[in-house]
C-alpha positions as MATLAB code, in Angstrom:
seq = 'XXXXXXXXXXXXXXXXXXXXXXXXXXXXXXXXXXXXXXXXXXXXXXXXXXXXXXXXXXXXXXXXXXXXXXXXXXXXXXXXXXXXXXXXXXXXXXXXXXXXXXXXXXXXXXXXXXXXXXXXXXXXXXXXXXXXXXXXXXXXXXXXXXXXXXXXXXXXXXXXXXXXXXXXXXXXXXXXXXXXXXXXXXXXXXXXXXXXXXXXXXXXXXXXXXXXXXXXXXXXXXXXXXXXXXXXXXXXXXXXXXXXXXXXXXXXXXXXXXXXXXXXXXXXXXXXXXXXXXXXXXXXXXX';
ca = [
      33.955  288.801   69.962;
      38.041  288.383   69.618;
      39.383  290.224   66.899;
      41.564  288.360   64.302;
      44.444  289.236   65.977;
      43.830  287.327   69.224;
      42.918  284.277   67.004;
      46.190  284.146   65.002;
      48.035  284.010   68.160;
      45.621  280.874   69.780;
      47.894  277.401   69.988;
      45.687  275.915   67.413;
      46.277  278.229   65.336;
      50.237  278.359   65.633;
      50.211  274.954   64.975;
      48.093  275.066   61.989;
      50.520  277.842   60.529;
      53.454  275.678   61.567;
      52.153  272.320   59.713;
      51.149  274.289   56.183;
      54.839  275.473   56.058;
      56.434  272.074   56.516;
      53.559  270.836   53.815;
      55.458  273.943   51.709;
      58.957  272.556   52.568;
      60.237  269.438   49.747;
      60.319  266.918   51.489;
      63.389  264.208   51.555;
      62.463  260.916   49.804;
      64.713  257.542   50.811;
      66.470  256.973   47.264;
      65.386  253.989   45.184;
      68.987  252.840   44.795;
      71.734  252.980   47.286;
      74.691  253.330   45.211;
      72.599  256.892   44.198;
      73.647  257.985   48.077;
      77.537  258.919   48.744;
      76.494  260.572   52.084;
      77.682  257.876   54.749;
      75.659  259.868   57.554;
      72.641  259.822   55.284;
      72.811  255.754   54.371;
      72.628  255.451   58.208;
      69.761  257.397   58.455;
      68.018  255.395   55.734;
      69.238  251.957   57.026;
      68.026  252.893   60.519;
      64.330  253.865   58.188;
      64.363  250.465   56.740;
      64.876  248.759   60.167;
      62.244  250.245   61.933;
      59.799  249.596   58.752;
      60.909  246.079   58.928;
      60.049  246.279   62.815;
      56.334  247.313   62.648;
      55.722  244.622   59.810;
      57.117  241.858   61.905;
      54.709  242.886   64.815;
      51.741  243.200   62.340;
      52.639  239.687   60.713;
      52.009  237.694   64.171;
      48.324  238.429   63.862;
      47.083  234.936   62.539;
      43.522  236.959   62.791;
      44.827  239.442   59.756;
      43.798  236.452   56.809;
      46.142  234.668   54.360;
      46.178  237.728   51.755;
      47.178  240.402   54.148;
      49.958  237.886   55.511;
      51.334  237.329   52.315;
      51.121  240.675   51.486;
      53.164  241.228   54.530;
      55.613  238.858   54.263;
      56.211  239.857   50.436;
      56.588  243.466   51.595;
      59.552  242.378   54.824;
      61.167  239.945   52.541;
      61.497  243.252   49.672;
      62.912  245.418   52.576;
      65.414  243.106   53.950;
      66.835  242.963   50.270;
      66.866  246.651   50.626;
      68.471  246.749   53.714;
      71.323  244.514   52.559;
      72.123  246.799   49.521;
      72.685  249.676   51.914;
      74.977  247.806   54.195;
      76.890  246.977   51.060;
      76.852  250.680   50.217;
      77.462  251.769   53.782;
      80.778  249.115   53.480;
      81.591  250.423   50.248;
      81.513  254.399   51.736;
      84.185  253.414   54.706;
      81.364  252.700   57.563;
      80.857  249.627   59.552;
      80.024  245.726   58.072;
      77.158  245.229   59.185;
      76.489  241.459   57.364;
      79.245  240.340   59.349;
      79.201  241.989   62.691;
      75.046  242.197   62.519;
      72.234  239.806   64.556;
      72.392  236.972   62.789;
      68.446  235.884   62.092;
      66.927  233.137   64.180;
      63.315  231.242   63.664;
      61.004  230.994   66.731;
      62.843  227.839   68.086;
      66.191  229.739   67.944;
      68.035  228.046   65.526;
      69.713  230.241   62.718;
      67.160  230.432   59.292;
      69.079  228.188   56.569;
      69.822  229.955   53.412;
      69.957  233.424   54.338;
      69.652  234.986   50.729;
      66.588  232.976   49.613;
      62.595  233.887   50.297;
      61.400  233.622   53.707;
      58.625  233.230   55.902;
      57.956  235.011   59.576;
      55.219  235.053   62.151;
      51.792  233.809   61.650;
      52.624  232.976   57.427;
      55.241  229.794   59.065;
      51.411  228.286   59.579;
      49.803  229.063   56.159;
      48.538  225.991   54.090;
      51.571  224.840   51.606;
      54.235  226.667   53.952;
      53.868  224.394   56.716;
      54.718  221.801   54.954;
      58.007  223.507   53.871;
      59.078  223.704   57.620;
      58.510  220.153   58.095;
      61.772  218.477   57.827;
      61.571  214.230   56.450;
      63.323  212.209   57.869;
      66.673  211.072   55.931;
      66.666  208.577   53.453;
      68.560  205.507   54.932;
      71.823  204.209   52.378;
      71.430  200.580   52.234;
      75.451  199.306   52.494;
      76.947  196.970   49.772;
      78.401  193.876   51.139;
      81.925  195.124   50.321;
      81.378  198.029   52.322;
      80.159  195.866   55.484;
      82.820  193.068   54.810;
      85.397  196.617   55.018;
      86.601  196.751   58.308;
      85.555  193.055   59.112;
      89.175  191.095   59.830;
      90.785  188.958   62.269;
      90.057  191.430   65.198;
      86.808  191.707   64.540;
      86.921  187.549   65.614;
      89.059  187.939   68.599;
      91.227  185.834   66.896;
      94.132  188.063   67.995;
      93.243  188.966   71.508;
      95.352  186.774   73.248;
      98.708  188.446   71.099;
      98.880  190.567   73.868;
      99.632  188.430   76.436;
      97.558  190.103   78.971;
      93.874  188.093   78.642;
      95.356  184.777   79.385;
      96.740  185.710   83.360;
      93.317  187.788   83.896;
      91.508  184.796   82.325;
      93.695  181.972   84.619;
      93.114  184.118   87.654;
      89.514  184.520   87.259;
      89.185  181.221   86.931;
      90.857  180.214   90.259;
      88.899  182.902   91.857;
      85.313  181.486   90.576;
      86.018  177.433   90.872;
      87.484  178.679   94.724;
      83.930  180.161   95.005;
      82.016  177.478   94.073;
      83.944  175.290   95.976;
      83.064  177.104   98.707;
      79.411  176.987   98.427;
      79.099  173.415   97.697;
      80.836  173.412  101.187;
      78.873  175.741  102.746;
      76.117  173.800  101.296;
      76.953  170.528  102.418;
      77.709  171.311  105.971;
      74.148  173.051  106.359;
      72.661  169.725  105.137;
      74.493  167.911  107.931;
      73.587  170.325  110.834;
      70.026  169.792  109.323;
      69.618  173.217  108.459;
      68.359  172.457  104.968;
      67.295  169.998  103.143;
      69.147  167.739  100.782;
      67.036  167.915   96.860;
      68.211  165.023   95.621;
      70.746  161.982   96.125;
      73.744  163.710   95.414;
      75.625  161.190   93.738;
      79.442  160.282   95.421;
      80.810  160.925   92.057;
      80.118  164.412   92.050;
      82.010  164.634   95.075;
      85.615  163.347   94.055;
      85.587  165.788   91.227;
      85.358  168.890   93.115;
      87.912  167.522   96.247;
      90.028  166.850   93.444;
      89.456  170.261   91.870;
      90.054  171.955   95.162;
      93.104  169.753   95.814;
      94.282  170.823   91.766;
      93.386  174.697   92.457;
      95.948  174.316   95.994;
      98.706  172.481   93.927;
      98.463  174.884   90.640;
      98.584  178.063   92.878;
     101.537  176.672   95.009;
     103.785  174.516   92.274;
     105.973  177.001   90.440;
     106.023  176.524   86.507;
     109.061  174.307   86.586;
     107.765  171.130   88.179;
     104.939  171.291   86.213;
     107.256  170.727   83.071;
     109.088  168.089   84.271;
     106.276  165.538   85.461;
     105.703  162.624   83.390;
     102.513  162.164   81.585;
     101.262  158.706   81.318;
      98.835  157.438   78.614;
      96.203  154.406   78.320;
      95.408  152.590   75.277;
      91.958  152.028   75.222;
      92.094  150.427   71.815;
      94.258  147.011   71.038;
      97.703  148.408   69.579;
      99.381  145.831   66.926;
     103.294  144.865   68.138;
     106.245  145.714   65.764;
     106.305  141.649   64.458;
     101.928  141.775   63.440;
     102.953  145.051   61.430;
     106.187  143.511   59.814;
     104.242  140.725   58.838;
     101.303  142.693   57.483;
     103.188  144.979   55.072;
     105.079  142.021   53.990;
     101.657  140.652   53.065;
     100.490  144.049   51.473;
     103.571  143.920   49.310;
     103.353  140.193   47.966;
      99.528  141.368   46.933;
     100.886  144.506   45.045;
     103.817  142.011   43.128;
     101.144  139.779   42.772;
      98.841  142.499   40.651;
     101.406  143.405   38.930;
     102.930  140.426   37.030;
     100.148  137.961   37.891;
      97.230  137.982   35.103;
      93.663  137.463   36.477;
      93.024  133.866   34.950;
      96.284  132.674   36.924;
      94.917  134.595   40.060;
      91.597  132.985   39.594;
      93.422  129.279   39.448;
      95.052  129.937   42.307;
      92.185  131.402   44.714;
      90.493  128.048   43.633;
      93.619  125.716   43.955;
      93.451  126.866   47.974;
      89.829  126.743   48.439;
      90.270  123.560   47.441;
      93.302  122.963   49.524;
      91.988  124.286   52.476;
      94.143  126.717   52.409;
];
Protein backbone atom coordinates (compact mmCIF):
# COMPACT_ATOMS: atom_id res chain seq x y z
CA UNK A 1 0.00 0.00 0.00
CA UNK A 2 1.40 3.83 -0.58
CA UNK A 3 1.98 5.56 2.46
CA UNK A 4 0.30 9.01 2.97
CA UNK A 5 3.12 10.63 1.82
CA UNK A 6 3.10 9.35 -1.77
CA UNK A 7 -0.67 10.28 -1.85
CA UNK A 8 -0.28 13.97 -0.87
CA UNK A 9 2.08 14.38 -3.64
CA UNK A 10 -0.49 12.51 -6.50
CA UNK A 11 -1.87 15.39 -9.16
CA UNK A 12 -5.27 14.88 -7.80
CA UNK A 13 -4.38 15.57 -4.84
CA UNK A 14 -2.31 18.89 -5.56
CA UNK A 15 -5.13 20.07 -7.18
CA UNK A 16 -7.54 19.36 -4.52
CA UNK A 17 -5.15 21.28 -2.01
CA UNK A 18 -4.85 24.05 -4.58
CA UNK A 19 -8.83 24.58 -5.08
CA UNK A 20 -9.65 24.53 -0.99
CA UNK A 21 -7.16 27.48 -0.69
CA UNK A 22 -8.67 29.65 -3.39
CA UNK A 23 -12.26 28.54 -1.69
CA UNK A 24 -10.20 30.16 1.60
CA UNK A 25 -9.16 33.28 -0.43
CA UNK A 26 -12.27 36.38 -0.40
CA UNK A 27 -13.19 36.47 -3.33
CA UNK A 28 -13.71 39.89 -5.52
CA UNK A 29 -17.42 40.69 -6.10
CA UNK A 30 -18.33 43.21 -9.31
CA UNK A 31 -19.74 46.30 -7.20
CA UNK A 32 -23.47 47.00 -7.32
CA UNK A 33 -22.85 50.63 -8.26
CA UNK A 34 -20.21 52.02 -10.47
CA UNK A 35 -19.65 55.33 -9.09
CA UNK A 36 -18.54 52.90 -5.78
CA UNK A 37 -15.29 51.99 -8.22
CA UNK A 38 -12.48 54.87 -8.70
CA UNK A 39 -10.06 52.19 -10.08
CA UNK A 40 -10.12 52.93 -13.98
CA UNK A 41 -8.17 49.50 -14.59
CA UNK A 42 -10.75 47.76 -12.45
CA UNK A 43 -14.10 49.41 -14.32
CA UNK A 44 -12.45 47.83 -17.42
CA UNK A 45 -12.23 44.67 -15.98
CA UNK A 46 -15.87 44.78 -14.90
CA UNK A 47 -17.15 46.30 -18.22
CA UNK A 48 -15.25 43.60 -20.14
CA UNK A 49 -17.43 41.01 -17.21
CA UNK A 50 -20.63 42.56 -18.24
CA UNK A 51 -19.89 42.14 -22.00
CA UNK A 52 -19.12 38.72 -22.05
CA UNK A 53 -22.34 38.01 -19.67
CA UNK A 54 -24.30 39.90 -22.16
CA UNK A 55 -22.57 37.56 -24.89
CA UNK A 56 -23.61 34.09 -23.58
CA UNK A 57 -27.30 35.42 -23.01
CA UNK A 58 -27.60 36.59 -26.54
CA UNK A 59 -26.48 33.05 -27.78
CA UNK A 60 -28.88 31.33 -25.27
CA UNK A 61 -31.85 33.74 -26.35
CA UNK A 62 -31.83 32.39 -30.15
CA UNK A 63 -33.15 29.07 -28.93
CA UNK A 64 -36.93 29.48 -29.92
CA UNK A 65 -36.97 25.70 -28.34
CA UNK A 66 -36.11 27.34 -24.64
CA UNK A 67 -40.26 28.43 -24.11
CA UNK A 68 -41.72 31.95 -23.69
CA UNK A 69 -40.80 32.15 -19.78
CA UNK A 70 -37.18 31.33 -20.08
CA UNK A 71 -37.04 33.94 -23.10
CA UNK A 72 -38.44 36.55 -21.20
CA UNK A 73 -36.52 35.76 -18.44
CA UNK A 74 -33.63 36.20 -20.72
CA UNK A 75 -34.36 39.11 -22.35
CA UNK A 76 -35.31 40.86 -18.88
CA UNK A 77 -31.92 39.72 -17.56
CA UNK A 78 -29.70 41.36 -21.14
CA UNK A 79 -31.89 44.35 -21.15
CA UNK A 80 -30.79 44.84 -16.92
CA UNK A 81 -27.09 44.33 -18.00
CA UNK A 82 -26.92 46.63 -20.86
CA UNK A 83 -28.24 49.36 -18.33
CA UNK A 84 -25.36 48.22 -16.30
CA UNK A 85 -22.98 48.38 -18.83
CA UNK A 86 -23.88 51.96 -19.76
CA UNK A 87 -23.40 53.22 -16.11
CA UNK A 88 -19.83 51.96 -16.22
CA UNK A 89 -18.97 53.60 -19.47
CA UNK A 90 -20.29 56.74 -17.86
CA UNK A 91 -18.04 56.00 -14.89
CA UNK A 92 -15.16 54.83 -17.03
CA UNK A 93 -15.71 58.60 -18.94
CA UNK A 94 -16.03 60.21 -15.76
CA UNK A 95 -12.42 58.45 -14.40
CA UNK A 96 -10.39 59.90 -17.67
CA UNK A 97 -10.76 56.50 -19.91
CA UNK A 98 -12.22 56.14 -23.28
CA UNK A 99 -16.19 57.08 -24.47
CA UNK A 100 -17.31 54.27 -25.22
CA UNK A 101 -21.29 55.45 -26.09
CA UNK A 102 -19.82 57.40 -28.71
CA UNK A 103 -16.94 55.59 -30.23
CA UNK A 104 -18.79 51.96 -29.37
CA UNK A 105 -20.79 49.37 -32.03
CA UNK A 106 -23.68 50.99 -32.47
CA UNK A 107 -26.64 48.11 -32.05
CA UNK A 108 -28.28 46.73 -35.15
CA UNK A 109 -31.58 44.30 -35.43
CA UNK A 110 -31.27 41.14 -37.60
CA UNK A 111 -32.03 43.10 -40.88
CA UNK A 112 -29.17 45.56 -40.06
CA UNK A 113 -30.79 48.60 -39.53
CA UNK A 114 -29.85 50.55 -36.25
CA UNK A 115 -32.62 49.61 -33.14
CA UNK A 116 -34.76 52.99 -32.73
CA UNK A 117 -34.74 54.38 -29.31
CA UNK A 118 -31.68 53.17 -27.87
CA UNK A 119 -32.52 53.88 -24.08
CA UNK A 120 -35.96 52.20 -24.04
CA UNK A 121 -36.78 48.18 -23.42
CA UNK A 122 -35.79 45.86 -26.03
CA UNK A 123 -36.24 42.68 -27.56
CA UNK A 124 -33.38 40.15 -29.17
CA UNK A 125 -33.30 36.73 -30.72
CA UNK A 126 -36.04 34.27 -30.62
CA UNK A 127 -38.41 36.89 -28.03
CA UNK A 128 -38.69 39.43 -31.65
CA UNK A 129 -41.29 36.30 -32.44
CA UNK A 130 -43.20 36.02 -29.10
CA UNK A 131 -47.07 36.58 -29.26
CA UNK A 132 -47.77 40.53 -28.51
CA UNK A 133 -44.03 41.44 -29.55
CA UNK A 134 -44.44 40.66 -33.03
CA UNK A 135 -46.84 42.83 -33.43
CA UNK A 136 -44.63 45.66 -32.00
CA UNK A 137 -42.09 45.07 -34.91
CA UNK A 138 -44.69 45.38 -37.41
CA UNK A 139 -44.55 48.81 -38.73
CA UNK A 140 -48.43 50.36 -40.30
CA UNK A 141 -48.37 51.90 -42.91
CA UNK A 142 -48.65 55.92 -42.61
CA UNK A 143 -51.72 57.58 -42.28
CA UNK A 144 -52.34 59.52 -45.60
CA UNK A 145 -53.08 63.75 -44.93
CA UNK A 146 -55.97 64.47 -47.03
CA UNK A 147 -54.92 68.25 -48.61
CA UNK A 148 -57.31 71.28 -48.20
CA UNK A 149 -58.20 72.89 -51.39
CA UNK A 150 -56.09 75.95 -50.49
CA UNK A 151 -53.21 73.87 -50.12
CA UNK A 152 -53.73 72.16 -53.73
CA UNK A 153 -54.89 75.54 -55.34
CA UNK A 154 -51.01 76.73 -53.65
CA UNK A 155 -48.69 76.45 -56.26
CA UNK A 156 -51.45 76.25 -59.04
CA UNK A 157 -50.85 79.69 -61.34
CA UNK A 158 -50.42 80.74 -64.78
CA UNK A 159 -47.47 78.26 -65.37
CA UNK A 160 -49.10 75.60 -64.23
CA UNK A 161 -51.52 76.44 -67.67
CA UNK A 162 -48.74 77.03 -70.02
CA UNK A 163 -50.14 80.19 -70.34
CA UNK A 164 -46.62 81.68 -70.21
CA UNK A 165 -44.59 79.27 -72.21
CA UNK A 166 -44.33 81.04 -75.21
CA UNK A 167 -42.66 84.36 -73.00
CA UNK A 168 -39.63 82.83 -73.82
CA UNK A 169 -39.53 83.08 -77.23
CA UNK A 170 -37.98 79.80 -77.83
CA UNK A 171 -41.30 77.26 -78.31
CA UNK A 172 -42.66 79.20 -81.17
CA UNK A 173 -39.32 78.59 -83.83
CA UNK A 174 -39.11 74.80 -82.45
CA UNK A 175 -42.92 74.66 -82.86
CA UNK A 176 -42.80 76.47 -86.70
CA UNK A 177 -39.96 74.17 -87.60
CA UNK A 178 -41.53 71.06 -86.53
CA UNK A 179 -44.25 71.82 -88.29
CA UNK A 180 -42.52 72.26 -91.71
CA UNK A 181 -40.65 69.17 -90.97
CA UNK A 182 -43.98 66.92 -90.36
CA UNK A 183 -46.46 68.56 -93.23
CA UNK A 184 -42.92 67.98 -95.61
CA UNK A 185 -43.33 64.34 -94.39
CA UNK A 186 -46.64 63.78 -95.08
CA UNK A 187 -46.38 65.34 -98.19
CA UNK A 188 -44.07 62.99 -99.02
CA UNK A 189 -45.98 59.93 -98.35
CA UNK A 190 -49.10 60.94 -99.98
CA UNK A 191 -46.52 61.09 -102.91
CA UNK A 192 -44.94 58.11 -102.36
CA UNK A 193 -48.36 56.81 -102.07
CA UNK A 194 -49.79 58.02 -105.10
CA UNK A 195 -47.06 57.06 -107.44
CA UNK A 196 -47.24 53.31 -106.14
CA UNK A 197 -50.96 53.41 -107.07
CA UNK A 198 -50.02 54.43 -110.61
CA UNK A 199 -47.20 51.82 -111.20
CA UNK A 200 -50.00 49.44 -109.86
CA UNK A 201 -48.13 48.46 -106.99
CA UNK A 202 -51.04 48.94 -104.61
CA UNK A 203 -54.25 49.42 -104.60
CA UNK A 204 -56.24 52.60 -104.47
CA UNK A 205 -59.08 52.24 -101.06
CA UNK A 206 -61.27 54.56 -102.09
CA UNK A 207 -62.06 57.44 -104.74
CA UNK A 208 -59.79 59.86 -103.54
CA UNK A 209 -61.61 62.87 -104.11
CA UNK A 210 -59.65 65.81 -106.51
CA UNK A 211 -60.27 68.15 -103.73
CA UNK A 212 -58.05 66.57 -101.44
CA UNK A 213 -55.48 66.98 -103.89
CA UNK A 214 -55.28 70.90 -104.43
CA UNK A 215 -54.95 71.30 -100.73
CA UNK A 216 -51.84 69.49 -100.20
CA UNK A 217 -50.07 70.88 -103.83
CA UNK A 218 -51.01 74.02 -102.40
CA UNK A 219 -49.59 73.19 -98.98
CA UNK A 220 -46.41 71.94 -100.53
CA UNK A 221 -46.27 74.98 -102.84
CA UNK A 222 -47.01 77.30 -99.24
CA UNK A 223 -44.25 75.16 -97.22
CA UNK A 224 -41.55 76.12 -100.53
CA UNK A 225 -42.67 79.86 -100.49
CA UNK A 226 -42.70 80.27 -96.43
CA UNK A 227 -39.20 78.60 -96.18
CA UNK A 228 -37.77 80.74 -99.10
CA UNK A 229 -39.69 84.39 -98.68
CA UNK A 230 -37.81 86.33 -96.03
CA UNK A 231 -40.13 88.05 -93.33
CA UNK A 232 -40.31 91.31 -95.21
CA UNK A 233 -42.41 90.43 -98.23
CA UNK A 234 -44.59 88.68 -96.22
CA UNK A 235 -45.53 92.11 -94.50
CA UNK A 236 -46.00 93.98 -97.33
CA UNK A 237 -48.54 91.76 -99.44
CA UNK A 238 -51.98 92.89 -99.59
CA UNK A 239 -54.70 90.93 -98.04
CA UNK A 240 -57.93 90.90 -99.82
CA UNK A 241 -61.34 90.19 -98.20
CA UNK A 242 -64.91 88.85 -99.49
CA UNK A 243 -68.15 89.86 -98.18
CA UNK A 244 -70.17 87.01 -98.00
CA UNK A 245 -73.01 88.92 -96.41
CA UNK A 246 -74.89 92.08 -98.26
CA UNK A 247 -73.03 95.28 -96.76
CA UNK A 248 -75.48 98.51 -96.58
CA UNK A 249 -73.77 101.73 -98.68
CA UNK A 250 -73.00 105.01 -96.75
CA UNK A 251 -76.60 106.71 -98.31
CA UNK A 252 -79.04 103.24 -96.82
CA UNK A 253 -77.20 104.01 -93.37
CA UNK A 254 -77.66 107.91 -93.56
CA UNK A 255 -81.07 107.37 -94.28
CA UNK A 256 -81.68 104.78 -91.59
CA UNK A 257 -80.38 106.74 -88.58
CA UNK A 258 -82.21 109.65 -89.87
CA UNK A 259 -85.25 107.39 -89.53
CA UNK A 260 -84.13 106.05 -86.02
CA UNK A 261 -83.90 109.63 -84.88
CA UNK A 262 -87.40 111.01 -86.15
CA UNK A 263 -88.83 107.74 -84.08
CA UNK A 264 -86.88 108.79 -80.86
CA UNK A 265 -88.32 112.81 -81.38
CA UNK A 266 -91.36 111.23 -82.12
CA UNK A 267 -91.52 109.28 -78.46
CA UNK A 268 -90.55 111.95 -76.94
CA UNK A 269 -92.98 114.87 -77.57
CA UNK A 270 -95.62 112.78 -79.37
CA UNK A 271 -98.37 111.31 -76.80
CA UNK A 272 -99.69 107.79 -77.67
CA UNK A 273 -103.38 108.84 -78.66
CA UNK A 274 -101.74 111.25 -81.39
CA UNK A 275 -99.38 108.29 -82.39
CA UNK A 276 -102.31 106.01 -82.57
CA UNK A 277 -104.24 108.71 -85.04
CA UNK A 278 -101.56 108.83 -87.05
CA UNK A 279 -100.59 104.96 -87.56
CA UNK A 280 -104.36 104.84 -88.59
CA UNK A 281 -104.45 108.11 -90.75
CA UNK A 282 -101.65 106.06 -93.09
CA UNK A 283 -103.17 102.74 -93.00
CA UNK A 284 -105.79 104.41 -94.29
CA UNK A 285 -103.77 106.41 -96.69
CA UNK A 286 -101.91 103.73 -97.94
CA UNK A 287 -99.19 104.97 -96.68
Amino acid sequence: MARNSEKAMTTLARWRAAHLEDKTKEQERRPYLATECDDLKKAEKWRRQIIGEISRKMAQIQNAGLGEFKLRDLNDEINKLLREKGHWDDQIKALGGPDYKRVGPKMLDKEGKEVPGNKGYKYFGATRDLPGVRELFEQEPPPLLRKTRGELMKNIDADYYGYRDEDDGRILPLEQEMEKKVMAQKIREWKEKKEAIVRGETQEEKEMETEEEEPLYQREEYVDEVMAEPEEEKSTEEEHFIAHVPVPSQKEIEEALIQRKKMELLQKYVSDDLQAEEEESKKMLGL
